[in-house]
C-alpha positions as CSV (number, residue, x, y, z in Angstrom):
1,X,-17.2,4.0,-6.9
2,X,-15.8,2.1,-3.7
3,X,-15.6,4.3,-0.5
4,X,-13.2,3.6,2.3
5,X,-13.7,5.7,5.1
6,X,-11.0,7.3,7.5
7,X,-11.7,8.9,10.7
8,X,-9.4,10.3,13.1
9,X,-8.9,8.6,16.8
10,X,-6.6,10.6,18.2
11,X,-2.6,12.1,18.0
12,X,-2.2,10.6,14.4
13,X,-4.0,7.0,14.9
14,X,-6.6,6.6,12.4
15,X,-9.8,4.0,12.0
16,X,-10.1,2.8,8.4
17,X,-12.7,0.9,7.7
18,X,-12.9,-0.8,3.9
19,X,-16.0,-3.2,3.2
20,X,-17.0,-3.3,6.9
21,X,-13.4,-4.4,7.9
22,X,-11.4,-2.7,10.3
23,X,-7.6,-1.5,10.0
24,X,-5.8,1.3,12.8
25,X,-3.1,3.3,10.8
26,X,-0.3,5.2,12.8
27,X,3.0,7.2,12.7
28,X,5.6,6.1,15.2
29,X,6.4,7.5,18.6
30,X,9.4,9.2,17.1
31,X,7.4,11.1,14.6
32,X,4.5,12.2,17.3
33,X,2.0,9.3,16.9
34,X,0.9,6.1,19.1
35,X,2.7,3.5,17.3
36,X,-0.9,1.4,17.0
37,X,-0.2,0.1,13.4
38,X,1.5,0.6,10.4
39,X,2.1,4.1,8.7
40,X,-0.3,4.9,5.6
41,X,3.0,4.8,3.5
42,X,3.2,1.0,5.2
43,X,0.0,0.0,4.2
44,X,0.2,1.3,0.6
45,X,3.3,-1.2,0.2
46,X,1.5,-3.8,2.1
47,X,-1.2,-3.3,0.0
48,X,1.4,-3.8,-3.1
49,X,2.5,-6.9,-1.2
50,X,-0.7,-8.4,-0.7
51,X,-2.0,-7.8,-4.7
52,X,1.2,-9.5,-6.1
53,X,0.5,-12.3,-3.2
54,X,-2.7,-12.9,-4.4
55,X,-1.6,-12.8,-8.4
56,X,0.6,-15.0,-7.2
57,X,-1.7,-17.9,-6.3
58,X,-4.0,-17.3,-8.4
59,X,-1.7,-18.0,-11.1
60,X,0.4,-20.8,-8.9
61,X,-3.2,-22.3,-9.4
62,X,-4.0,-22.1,-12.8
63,X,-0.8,-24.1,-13.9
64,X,-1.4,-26.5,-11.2
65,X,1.4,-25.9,-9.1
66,X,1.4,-25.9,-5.4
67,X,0.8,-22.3,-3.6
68,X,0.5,-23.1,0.4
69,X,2.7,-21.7,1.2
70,X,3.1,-18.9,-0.6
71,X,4.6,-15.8,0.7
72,X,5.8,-12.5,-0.3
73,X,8.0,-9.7,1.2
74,X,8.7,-6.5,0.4
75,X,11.2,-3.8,1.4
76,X,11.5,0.1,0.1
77,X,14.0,2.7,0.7
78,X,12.5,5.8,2.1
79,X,14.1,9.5,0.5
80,X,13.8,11.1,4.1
81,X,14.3,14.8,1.9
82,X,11.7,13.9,-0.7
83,X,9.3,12.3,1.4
84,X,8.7,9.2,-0.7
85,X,9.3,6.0,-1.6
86,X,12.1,5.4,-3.8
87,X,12.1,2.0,-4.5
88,X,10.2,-1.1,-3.4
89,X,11.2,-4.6,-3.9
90,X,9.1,-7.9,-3.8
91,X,10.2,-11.5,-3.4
92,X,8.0,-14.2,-3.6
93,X,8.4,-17.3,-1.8
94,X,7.2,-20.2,-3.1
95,X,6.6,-23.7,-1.1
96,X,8.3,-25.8,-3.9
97,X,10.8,-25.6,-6.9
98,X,8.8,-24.5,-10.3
99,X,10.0,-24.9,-13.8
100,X,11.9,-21.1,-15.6
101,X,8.5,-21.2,-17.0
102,X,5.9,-21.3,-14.0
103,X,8.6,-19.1,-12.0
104,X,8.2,-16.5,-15.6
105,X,4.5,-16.9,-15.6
106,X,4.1,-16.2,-11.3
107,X,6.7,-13.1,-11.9
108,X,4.0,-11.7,-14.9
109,X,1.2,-12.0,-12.9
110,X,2.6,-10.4,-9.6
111,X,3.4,-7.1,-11.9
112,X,0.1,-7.5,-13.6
113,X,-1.3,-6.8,-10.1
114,X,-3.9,-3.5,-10.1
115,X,-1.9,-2.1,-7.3
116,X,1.2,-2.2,-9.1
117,X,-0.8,-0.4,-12.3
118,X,-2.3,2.0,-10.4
119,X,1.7,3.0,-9.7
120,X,2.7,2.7,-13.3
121,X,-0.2,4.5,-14.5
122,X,-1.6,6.8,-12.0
123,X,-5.4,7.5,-11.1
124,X,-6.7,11.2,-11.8
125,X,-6.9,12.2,-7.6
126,X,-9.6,14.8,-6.8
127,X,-9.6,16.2,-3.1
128,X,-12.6,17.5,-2.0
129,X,-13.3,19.6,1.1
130,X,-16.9,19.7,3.3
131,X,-17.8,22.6,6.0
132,X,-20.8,22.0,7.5
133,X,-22.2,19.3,4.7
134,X,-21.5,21.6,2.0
135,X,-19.1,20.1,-0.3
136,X,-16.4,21.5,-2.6
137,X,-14.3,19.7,-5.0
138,X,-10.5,21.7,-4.9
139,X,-8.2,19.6,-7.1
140,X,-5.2,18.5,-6.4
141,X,-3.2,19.3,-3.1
142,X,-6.1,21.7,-2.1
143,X,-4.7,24.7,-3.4
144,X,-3.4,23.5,-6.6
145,X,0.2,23.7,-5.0
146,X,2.8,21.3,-4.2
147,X,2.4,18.0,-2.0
148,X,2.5,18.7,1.7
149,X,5.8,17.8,3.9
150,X,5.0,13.6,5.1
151,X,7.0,12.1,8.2
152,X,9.0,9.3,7.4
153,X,7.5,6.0,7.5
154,X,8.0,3.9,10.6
155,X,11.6,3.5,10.7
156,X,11.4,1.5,13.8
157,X,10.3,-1.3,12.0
158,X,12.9,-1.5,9.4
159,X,16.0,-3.3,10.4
């Protein structure tokens, strides 16, 4: 199993660390944090972004088109009373025209991304708790109840 670690700076900044690398997540000024980077529900779509980027190429590759390059946004529309994403929506930019084909085959691969699997076909989530280096494994939400109230993502950022 792959652990990313998440340990708390301060307010509601957060050091992540995945694979030795280094990422600060954030909630904005409005909501109580810093503002020092993206909001965890930011980097879950970014992470979305990036899988279907890479899919992307990698496919761009294979049927010997050109891929630099290659870019792809996303937007999503936060429910502010369910706390969630709603809907998130990916374009990909490509650096020349492509045949109905290659542009069919580069659409199939960004939604055969694992991110976007893992949404269409959850993972089981466990949440464990430790006191003192004593673990204990709780199930989901903690108590077995519903999912705690989130802040909205950084709405700052989205113009």
């Amino acid at each position: 199993m792959a652990r990313i670690t998440v340990k708390h700076r301060h307010r509601q900044s957060f050091d992540i660390r995945v694979r030795g690398y280094a990422l600060i997540s954030d909630e904005p000024v409005t909501v109580g944090g810093d503002d020092e980077g993206p909001t965890p529900t930011e980097l879950m779509v970014a992470g979305l972004a990036a899988c279907a980027a890479d899919e992307a190429v990698k496919c761009l590759a294979a049927i010997g088109e050109r891929f630099e390059p290659t870019e792809v946004g996303a937007d999503f529309d936060w429910d502010s009373e369910g706390c969630r994403i709603t809907s998130i929506r990916l374009e990909v930019t490509v650096p020349d025209v492509i045949s109905t084909s290659a542009r069919n085959d580069v659409l199939q691969a960004m939604q055969s991304c694992p991110a976007r699997k893992m949404l269409a076909e959850p993972p089981s989530v466990e949440y464990g708790f430790r006191v003192g280096g004593a673990p204990m494994v709780l199930g989901p939400g903690l108590d077995g109840g519903s999912w705690p109230k989130e802040p909205p993502p950084d709405v700052d950022s989205q113009d």
